[in-house]
VEXNU-462126 format. One record per residue (C-alpha): residue in one letter; z, y, x. Coordinates in pm, 1 decimal, padded with zeros to 6 digits, m for minus. Layout:
<atoms>
  residuo         Z         Y         X
        a         Z         Y         X
...
</atoms>
This chain:
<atoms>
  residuo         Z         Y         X
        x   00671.0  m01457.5  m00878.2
        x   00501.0  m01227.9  m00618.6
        x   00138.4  m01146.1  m00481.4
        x  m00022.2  m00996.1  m00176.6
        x  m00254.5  m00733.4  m00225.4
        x  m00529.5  m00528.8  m00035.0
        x  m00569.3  m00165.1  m00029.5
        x  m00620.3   00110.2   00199.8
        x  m00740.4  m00155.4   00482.2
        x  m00330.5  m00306.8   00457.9
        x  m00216.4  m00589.4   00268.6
        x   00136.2  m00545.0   00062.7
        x   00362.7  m00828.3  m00044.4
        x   00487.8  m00688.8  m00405.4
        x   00691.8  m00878.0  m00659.0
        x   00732.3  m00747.7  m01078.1
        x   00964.2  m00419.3  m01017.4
        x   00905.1  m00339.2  m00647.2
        x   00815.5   00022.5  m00529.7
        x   00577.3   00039.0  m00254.4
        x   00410.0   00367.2  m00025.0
        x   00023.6   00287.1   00019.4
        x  m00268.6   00528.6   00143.1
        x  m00336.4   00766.2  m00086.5
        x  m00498.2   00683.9  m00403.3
        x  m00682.1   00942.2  m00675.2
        x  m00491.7   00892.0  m00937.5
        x  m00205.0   01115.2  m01063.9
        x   00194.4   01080.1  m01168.0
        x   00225.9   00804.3  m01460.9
        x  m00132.8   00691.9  m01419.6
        x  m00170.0   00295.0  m01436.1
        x  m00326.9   00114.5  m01112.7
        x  m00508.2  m00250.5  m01117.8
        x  m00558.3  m00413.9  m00821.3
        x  m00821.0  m00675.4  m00826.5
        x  m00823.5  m00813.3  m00436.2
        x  m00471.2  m01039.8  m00530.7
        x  m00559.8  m01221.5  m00149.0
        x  m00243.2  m01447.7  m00228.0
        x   00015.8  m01529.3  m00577.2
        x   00318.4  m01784.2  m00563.6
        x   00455.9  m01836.3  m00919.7
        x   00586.6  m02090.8  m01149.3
        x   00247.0  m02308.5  m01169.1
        x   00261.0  m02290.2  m00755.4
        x   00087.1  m02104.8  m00484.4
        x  m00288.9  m02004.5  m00528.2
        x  m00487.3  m01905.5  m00205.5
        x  m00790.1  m01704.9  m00265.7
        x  m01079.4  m01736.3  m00092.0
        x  m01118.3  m01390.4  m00009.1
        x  m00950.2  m01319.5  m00332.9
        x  m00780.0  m01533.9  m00615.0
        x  m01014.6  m01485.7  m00935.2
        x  m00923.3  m01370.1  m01271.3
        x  m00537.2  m01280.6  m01085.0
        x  m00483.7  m00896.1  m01134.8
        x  m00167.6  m00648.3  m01057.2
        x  m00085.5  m00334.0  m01245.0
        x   00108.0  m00103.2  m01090.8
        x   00236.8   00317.2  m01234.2
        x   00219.9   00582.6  m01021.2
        x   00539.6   00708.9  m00961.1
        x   00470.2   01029.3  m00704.4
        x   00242.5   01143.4  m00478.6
        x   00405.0   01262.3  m00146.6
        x   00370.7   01305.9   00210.4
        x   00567.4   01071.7   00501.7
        x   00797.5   01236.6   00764.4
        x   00657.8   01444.2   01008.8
        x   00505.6   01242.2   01371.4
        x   00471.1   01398.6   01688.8
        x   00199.6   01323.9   01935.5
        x   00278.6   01434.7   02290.8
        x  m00046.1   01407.3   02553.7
        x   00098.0   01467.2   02910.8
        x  m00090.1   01418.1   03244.9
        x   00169.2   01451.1   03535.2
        x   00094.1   01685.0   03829.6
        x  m00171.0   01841.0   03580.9
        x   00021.6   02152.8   03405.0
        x  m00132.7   01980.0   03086.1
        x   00116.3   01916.0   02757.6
        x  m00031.9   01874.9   02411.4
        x   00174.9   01842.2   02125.4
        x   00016.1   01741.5   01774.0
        x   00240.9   01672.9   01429.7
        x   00101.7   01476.3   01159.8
        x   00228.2   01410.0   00805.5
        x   00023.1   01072.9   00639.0
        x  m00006.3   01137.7   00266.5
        x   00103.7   00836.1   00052.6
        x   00104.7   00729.5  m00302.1
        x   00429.5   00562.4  m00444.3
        x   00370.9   00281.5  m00699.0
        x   00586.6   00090.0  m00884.0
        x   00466.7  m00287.7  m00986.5
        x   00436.5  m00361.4  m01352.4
        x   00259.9  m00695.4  m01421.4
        x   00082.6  m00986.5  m01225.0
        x  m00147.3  m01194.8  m01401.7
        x  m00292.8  m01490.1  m01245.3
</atoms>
């Protein structure tokens, strides 16, 4: 059985037992997560297309840790120009690991 689910603006394809990075969330370590916009579930009875979302179909998921990704460097560069910018960036994430889906 497995789901897709929306949040943070990106849509996750997550399965009973999976561990998955998404956008930061405000919750803490060991706090439980529902997600309510279940876009898509495939399971024993069949597949289920919502329309945006599939009702009554929910997901739990635990926080596992709250981190931050590898560090990205952004180079601007204009040739002939004597200009160079150079900009790091570190996206903050939230781990979860996927407990339940109800449909």
């Amino acid at each position: 059985m497995y789901a897709v689910i929306e949040t943070g603006g990106k849509q996750y394809r997550v399965s009973e037992g999976d561990a998955i990075n998404v956008e930061k969330l405000p919750y803490e370590v060991g706090d439980k997560v529902e997600f309510e916009r279940v876009l898509f579930i495939s399971g024993k009875k069949g597949a289920t297309v919502g329309q945006p979302v599939v009702e009554g179909a929910k997901v739990v998921a635990r926080v596992e840790a709250v981190g931050r990704a590898p560090k990205i460097e952004v180079w601007k560069y204009r040739p002939k120009q004597r200009y160079r910018r150079r900009q790091g960036h570190r996206q903050t994430y939230t781990r979860l690991r996927i407990e339940e889906i109800t449909q």
